[in-house]
Jmol script that loads the backbone (N, CA, C; Angstrom):
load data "model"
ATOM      1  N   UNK A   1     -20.717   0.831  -0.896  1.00  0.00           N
ATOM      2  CA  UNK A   1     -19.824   1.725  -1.583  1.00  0.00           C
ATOM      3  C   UNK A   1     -18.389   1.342  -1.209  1.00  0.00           C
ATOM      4  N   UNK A   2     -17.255   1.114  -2.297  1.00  0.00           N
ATOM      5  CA  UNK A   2     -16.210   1.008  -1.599  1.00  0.00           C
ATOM      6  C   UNK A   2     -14.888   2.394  -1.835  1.00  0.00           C
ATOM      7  N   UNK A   3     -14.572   2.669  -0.850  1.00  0.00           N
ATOM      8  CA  UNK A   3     -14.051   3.812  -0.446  1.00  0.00           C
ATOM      9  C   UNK A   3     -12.331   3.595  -0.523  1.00  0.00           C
ATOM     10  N   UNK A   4     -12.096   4.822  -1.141  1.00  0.00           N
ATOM     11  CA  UNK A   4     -10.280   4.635  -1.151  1.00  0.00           C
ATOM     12  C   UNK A   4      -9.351   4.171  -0.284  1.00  0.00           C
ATOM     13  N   UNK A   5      -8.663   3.445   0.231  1.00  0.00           N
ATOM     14  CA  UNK A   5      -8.437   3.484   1.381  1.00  0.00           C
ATOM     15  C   UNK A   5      -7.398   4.922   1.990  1.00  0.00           C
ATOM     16  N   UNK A   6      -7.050   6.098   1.224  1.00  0.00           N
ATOM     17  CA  UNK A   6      -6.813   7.418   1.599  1.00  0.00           C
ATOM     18  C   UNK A   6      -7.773   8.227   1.382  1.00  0.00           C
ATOM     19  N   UNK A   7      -7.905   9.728   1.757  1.00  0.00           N
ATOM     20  CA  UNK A   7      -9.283  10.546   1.137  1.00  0.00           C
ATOM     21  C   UNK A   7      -8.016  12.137   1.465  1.00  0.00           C
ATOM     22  N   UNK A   8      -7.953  12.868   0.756  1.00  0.00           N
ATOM     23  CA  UNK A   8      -7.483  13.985   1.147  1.00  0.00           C
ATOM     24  C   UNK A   8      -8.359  15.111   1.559  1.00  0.00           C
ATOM     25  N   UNK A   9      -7.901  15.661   2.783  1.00  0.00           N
ATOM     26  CA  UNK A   9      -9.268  16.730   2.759  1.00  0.00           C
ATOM     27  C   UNK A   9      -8.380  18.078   3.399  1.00  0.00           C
ATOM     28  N   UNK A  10      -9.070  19.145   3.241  1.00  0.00           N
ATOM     29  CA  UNK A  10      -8.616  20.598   3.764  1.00  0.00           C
ATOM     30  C   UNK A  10     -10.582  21.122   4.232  1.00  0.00           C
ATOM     31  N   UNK A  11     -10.300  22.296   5.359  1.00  0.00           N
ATOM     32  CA  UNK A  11     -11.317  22.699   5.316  1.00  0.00           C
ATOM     33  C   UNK A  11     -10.692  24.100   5.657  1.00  0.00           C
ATOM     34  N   UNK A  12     -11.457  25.200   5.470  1.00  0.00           N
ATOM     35  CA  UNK A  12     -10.957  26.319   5.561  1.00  0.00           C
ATOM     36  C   UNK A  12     -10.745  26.923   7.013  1.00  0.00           C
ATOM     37  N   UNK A  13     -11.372  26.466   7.994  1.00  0.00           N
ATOM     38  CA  UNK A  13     -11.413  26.859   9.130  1.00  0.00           C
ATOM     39  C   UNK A  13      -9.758  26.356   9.633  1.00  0.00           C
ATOM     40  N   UNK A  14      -8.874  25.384   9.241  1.00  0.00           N
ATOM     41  CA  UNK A  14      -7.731  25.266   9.182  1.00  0.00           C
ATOM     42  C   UNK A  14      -6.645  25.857   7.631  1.00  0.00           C
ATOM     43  N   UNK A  15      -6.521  26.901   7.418  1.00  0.00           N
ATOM     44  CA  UNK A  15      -6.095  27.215   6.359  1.00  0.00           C
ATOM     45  C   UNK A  15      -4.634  26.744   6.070  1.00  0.00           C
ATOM     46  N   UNK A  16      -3.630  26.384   7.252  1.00  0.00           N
ATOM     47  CA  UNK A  16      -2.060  25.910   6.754  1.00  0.00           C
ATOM     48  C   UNK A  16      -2.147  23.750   6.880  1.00  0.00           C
ATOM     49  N   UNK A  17      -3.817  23.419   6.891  1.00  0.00           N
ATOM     50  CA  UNK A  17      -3.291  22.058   7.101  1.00  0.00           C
ATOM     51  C   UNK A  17      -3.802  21.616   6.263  1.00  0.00           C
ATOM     52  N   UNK A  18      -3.584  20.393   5.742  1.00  0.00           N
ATOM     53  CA  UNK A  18      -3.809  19.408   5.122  1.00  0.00           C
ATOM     54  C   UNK A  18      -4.196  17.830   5.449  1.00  0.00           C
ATOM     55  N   UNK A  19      -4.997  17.425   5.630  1.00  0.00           N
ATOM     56  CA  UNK A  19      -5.602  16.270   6.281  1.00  0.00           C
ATOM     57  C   UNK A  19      -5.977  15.345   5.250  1.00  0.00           C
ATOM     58  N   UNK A  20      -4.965  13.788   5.682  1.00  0.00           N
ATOM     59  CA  UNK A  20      -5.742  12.809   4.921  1.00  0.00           C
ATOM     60  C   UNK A  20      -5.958  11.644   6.064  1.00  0.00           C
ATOM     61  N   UNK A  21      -7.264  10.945   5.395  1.00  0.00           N
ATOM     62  CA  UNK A  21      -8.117  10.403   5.707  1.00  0.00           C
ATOM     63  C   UNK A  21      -7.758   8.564   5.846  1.00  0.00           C
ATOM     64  N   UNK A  22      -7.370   8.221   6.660  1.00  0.00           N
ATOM     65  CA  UNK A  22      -7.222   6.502   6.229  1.00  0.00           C
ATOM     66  C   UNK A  22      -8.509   5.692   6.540  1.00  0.00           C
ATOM     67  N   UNK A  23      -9.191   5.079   5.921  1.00  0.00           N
ATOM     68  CA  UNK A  23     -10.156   4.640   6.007  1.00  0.00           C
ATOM     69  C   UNK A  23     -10.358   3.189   6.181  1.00  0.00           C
ATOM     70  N   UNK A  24      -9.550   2.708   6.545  1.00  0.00           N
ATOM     71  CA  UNK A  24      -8.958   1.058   6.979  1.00  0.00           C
ATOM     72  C   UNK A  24      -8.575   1.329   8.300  1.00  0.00           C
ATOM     73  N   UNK A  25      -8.720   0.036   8.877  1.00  0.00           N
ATOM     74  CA  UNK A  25      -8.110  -0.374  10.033  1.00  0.00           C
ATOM     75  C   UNK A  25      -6.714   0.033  10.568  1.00  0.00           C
ATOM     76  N   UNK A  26      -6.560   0.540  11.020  1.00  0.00           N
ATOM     77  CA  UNK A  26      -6.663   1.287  12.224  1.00  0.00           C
ATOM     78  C   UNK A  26      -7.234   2.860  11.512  1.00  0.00           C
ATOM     79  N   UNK A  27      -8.703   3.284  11.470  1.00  0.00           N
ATOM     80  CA  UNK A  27      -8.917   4.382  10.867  1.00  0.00           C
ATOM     81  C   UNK A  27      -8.671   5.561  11.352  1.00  0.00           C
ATOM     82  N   UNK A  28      -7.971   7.074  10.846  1.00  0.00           N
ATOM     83  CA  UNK A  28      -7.428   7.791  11.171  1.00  0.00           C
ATOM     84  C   UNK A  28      -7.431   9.072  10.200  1.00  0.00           C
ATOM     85  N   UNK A  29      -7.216  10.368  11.297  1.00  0.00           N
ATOM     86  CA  UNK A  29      -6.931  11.300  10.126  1.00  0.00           C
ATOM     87  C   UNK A  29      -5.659  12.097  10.845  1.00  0.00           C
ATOM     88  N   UNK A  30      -5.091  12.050   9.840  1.00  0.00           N
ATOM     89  CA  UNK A  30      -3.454  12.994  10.129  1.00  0.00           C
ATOM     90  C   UNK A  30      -3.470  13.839   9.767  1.00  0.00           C
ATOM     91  N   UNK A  31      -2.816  15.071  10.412  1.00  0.00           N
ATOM     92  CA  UNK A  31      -3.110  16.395  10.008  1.00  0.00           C
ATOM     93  C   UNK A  31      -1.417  16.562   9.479  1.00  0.00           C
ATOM     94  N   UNK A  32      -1.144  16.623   8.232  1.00  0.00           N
ATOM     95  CA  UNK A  32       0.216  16.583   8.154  1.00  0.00           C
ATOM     96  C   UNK A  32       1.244  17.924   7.980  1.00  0.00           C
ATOM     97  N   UNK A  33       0.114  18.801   8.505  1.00  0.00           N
ATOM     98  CA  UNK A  33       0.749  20.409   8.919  1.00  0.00           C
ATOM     99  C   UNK A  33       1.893  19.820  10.099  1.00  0.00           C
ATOM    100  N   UNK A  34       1.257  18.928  11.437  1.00  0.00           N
ATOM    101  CA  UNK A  34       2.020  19.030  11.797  1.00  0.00           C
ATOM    102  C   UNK A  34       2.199  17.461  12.505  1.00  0.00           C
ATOM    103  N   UNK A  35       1.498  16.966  11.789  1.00  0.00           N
ATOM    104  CA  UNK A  35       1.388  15.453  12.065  1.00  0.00           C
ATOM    105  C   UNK A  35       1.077  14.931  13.551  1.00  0.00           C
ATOM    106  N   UNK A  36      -0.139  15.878  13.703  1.00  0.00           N
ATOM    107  CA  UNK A  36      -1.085  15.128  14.781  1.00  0.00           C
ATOM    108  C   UNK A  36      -2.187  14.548  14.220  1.00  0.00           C
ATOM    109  N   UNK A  37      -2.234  12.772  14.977  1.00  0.00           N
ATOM    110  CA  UNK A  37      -3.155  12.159  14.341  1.00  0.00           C
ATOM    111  C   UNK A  37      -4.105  12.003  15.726  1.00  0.00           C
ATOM    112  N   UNK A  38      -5.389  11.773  14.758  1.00  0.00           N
ATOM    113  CA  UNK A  38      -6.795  11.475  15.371  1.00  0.00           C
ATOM    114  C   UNK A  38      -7.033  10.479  14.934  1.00  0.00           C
ATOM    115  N   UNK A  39      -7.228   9.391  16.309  1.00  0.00           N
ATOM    116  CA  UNK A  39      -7.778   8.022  15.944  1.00  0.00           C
ATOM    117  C   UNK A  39      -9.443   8.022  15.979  1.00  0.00           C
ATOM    118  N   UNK A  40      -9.933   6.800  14.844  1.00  0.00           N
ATOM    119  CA  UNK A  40     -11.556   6.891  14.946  1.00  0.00           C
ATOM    120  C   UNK A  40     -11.849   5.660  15.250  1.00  0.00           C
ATOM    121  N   UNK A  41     -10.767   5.393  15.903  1.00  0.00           N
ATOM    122  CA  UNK A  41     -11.099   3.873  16.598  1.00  0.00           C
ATOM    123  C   UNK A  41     -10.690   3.927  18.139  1.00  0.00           C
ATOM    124  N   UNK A  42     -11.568   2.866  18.820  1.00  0.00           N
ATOM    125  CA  UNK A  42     -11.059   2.902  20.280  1.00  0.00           C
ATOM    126  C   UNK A  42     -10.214   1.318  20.271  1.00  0.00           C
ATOM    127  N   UNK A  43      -9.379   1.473  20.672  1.00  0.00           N
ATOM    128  CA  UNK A  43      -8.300   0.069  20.982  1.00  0.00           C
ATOM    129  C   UNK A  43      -8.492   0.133  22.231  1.00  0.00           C
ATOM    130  N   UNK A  44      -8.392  -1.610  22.695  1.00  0.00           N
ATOM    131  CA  UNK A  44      -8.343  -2.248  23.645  1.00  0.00           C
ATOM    132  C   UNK A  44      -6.372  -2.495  24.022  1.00  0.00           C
ATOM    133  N   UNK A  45      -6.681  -3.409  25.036  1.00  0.00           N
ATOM    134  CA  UNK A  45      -4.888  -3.716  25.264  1.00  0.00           C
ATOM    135  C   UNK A  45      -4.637  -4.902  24.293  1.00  0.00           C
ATOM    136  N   UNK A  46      -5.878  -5.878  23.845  1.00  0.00           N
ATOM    137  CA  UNK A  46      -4.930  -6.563  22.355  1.00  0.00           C
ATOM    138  C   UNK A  46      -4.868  -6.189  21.637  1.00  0.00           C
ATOM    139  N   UNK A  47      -5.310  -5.028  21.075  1.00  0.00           N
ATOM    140  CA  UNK A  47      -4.968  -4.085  20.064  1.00  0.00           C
ATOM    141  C   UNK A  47      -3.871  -3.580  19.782  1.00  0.00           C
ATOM    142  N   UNK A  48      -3.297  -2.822  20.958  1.00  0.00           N
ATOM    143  CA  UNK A  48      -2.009  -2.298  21.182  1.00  0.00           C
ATOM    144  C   UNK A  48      -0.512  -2.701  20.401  1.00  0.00           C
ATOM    145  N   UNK A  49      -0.504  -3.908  20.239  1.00  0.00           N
ATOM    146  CA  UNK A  49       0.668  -4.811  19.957  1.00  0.00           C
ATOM    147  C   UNK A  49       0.466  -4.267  18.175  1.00  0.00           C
ATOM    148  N   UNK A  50      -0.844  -4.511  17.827  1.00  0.00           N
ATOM    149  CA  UNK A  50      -0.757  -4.557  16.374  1.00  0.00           C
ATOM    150  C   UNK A  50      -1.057  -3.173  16.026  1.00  0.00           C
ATOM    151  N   UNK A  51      -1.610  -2.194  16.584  1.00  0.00           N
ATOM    152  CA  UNK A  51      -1.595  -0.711  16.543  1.00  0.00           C
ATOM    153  C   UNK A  51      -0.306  -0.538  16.126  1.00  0.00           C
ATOM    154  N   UNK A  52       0.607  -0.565  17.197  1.00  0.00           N
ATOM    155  CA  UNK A  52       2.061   0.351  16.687  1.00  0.00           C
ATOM    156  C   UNK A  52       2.317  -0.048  15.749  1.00  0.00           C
ATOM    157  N   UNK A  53       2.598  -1.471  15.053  1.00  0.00           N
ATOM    158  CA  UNK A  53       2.949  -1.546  13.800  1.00  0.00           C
ATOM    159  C   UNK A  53       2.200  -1.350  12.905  1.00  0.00           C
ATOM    160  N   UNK A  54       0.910  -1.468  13.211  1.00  0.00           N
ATOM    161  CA  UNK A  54       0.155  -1.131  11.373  1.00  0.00           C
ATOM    162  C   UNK A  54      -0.445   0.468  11.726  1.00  0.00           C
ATOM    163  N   UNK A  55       0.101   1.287  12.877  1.00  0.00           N
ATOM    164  CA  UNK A  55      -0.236   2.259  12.203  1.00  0.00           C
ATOM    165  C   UNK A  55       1.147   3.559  12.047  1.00  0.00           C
ATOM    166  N   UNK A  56       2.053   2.663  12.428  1.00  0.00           N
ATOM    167  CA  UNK A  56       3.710   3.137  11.777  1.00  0.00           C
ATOM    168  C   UNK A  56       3.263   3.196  10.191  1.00  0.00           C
ATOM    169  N   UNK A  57       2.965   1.715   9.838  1.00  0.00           N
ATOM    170  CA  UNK A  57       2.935   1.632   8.324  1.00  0.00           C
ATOM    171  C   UNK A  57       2.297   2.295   7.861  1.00  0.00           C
ATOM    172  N   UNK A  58       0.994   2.664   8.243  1.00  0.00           N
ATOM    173  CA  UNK A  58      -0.339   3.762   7.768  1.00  0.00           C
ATOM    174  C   UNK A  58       0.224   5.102   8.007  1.00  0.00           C
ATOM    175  N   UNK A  59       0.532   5.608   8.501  1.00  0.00           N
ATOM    176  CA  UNK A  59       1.093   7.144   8.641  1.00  0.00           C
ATOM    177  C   UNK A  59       2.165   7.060   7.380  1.00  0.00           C
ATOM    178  N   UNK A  60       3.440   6.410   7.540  1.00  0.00           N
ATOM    179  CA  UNK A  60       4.129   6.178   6.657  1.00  0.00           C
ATOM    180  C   UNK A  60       3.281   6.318   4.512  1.00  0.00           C
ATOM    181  N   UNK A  61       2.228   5.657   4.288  1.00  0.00           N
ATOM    182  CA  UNK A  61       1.571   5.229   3.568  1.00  0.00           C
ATOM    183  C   UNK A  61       0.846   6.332   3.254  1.00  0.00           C
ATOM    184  N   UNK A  62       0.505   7.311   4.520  1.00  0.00           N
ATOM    185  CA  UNK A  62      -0.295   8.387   3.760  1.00  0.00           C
ATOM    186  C   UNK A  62       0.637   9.969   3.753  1.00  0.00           C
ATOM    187  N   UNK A  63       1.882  10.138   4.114  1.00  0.00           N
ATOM    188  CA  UNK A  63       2.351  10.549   3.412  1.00  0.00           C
ATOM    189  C   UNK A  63       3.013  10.380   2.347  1.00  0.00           C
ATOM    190  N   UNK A  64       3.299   9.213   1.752  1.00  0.00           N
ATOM    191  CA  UNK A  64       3.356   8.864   0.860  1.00  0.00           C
ATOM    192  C   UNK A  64       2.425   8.977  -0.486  1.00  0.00           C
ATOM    193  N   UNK A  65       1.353   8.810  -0.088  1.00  0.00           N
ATOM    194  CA  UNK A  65      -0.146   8.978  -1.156  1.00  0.00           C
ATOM    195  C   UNK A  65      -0.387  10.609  -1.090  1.00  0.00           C
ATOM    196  N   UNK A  66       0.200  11.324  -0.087  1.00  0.00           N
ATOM    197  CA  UNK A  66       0.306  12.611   0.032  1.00  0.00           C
ATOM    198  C   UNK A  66       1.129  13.158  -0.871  1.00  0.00           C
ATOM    199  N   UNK A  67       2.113  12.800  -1.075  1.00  0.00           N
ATOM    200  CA  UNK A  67       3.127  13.033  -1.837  1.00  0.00           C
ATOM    201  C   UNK A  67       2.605  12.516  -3.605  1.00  0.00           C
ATOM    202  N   UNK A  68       2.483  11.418  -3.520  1.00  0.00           N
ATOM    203  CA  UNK A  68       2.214  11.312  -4.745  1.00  0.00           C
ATOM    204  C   UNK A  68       0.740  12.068  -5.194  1.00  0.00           C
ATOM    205  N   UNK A  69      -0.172  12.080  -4.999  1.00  0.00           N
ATOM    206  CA  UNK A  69      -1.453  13.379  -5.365  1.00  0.00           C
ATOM    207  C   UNK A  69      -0.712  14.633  -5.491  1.00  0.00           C
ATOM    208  N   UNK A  70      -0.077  15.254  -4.636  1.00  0.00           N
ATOM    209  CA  UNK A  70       0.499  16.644  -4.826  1.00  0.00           C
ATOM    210  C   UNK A  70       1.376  16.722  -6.671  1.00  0.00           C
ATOM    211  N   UNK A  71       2.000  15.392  -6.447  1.00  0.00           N
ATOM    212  CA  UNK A  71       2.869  15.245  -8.032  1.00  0.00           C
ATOM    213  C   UNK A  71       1.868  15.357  -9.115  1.00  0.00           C
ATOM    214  N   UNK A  72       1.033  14.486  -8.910  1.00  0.00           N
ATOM    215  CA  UNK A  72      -0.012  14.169  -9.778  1.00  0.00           C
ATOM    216  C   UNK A  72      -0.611  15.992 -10.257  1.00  0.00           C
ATOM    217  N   UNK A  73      -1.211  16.521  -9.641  1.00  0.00           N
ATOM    218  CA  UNK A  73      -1.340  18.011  -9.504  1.00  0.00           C
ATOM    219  C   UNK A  73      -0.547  18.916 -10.415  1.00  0.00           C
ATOM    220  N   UNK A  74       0.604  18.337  -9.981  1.00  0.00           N
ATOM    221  CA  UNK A  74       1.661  19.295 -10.622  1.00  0.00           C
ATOM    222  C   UNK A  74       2.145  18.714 -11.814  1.00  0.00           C
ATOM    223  N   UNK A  75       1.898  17.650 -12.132  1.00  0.00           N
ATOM    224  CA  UNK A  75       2.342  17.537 -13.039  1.00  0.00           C
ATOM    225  C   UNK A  75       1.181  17.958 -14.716  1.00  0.00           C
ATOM    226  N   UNK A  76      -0.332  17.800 -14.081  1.00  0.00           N
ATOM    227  CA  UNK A  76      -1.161  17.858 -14.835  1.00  0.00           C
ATOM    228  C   UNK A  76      -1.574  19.685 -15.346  1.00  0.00           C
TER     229      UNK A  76
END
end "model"
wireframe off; spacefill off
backbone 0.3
color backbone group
C-alpha cells in the first residue's frame, strides 16, 4: 500500500489538537496545538547530523500541508 507521506488525524480524547502524521523518514507525529513532536523512530549518533536537518524540513512541510487541507476545506 502506498501511504501519503502526511495523514491528518484528531481524536477526541484530545479535543483542542490537531495531529499530523509524517510517514517518511524521519517518521513522526506533531501535535500542532502546541507543537510537540513524537518521534517513531529511534536514532543512533549517525543519525543525529541528518535528523536536525530533515526533520526542520518535515515539521516545516507539515504545517504547511496543514495549512493547505484546512484551505482546501474552506474553500469547498
Amino acid at each position: 500500500m502506498n501511504l501519503p507521506k502526511f495523514l491528518l488525524g484528531d481524536n477526541t480524547d484530545f479535543p483542542d489538537a490537531i495531529f499530523v502524521v509524517h510517514t517518511e523518514f524521519p517518521r513522526f507525529v506533531i501535535n500542532l496545538e502546541n507543537d510537540e513532536v513524537e518521534w517513531m523512530e529511534e536514532f543512533d549518533a549517525q543519525d543525529q547530523k541528518e535528523l536536525s536537518t530533515e526533520a526542520e524540513n518535515a515539521i516545516k512541510e507539515a504545517s504547511a500541508f496543514y495549512d493547505r487541507e484546512v484551505a482546501r476545506y474552506e474553500d469547498a
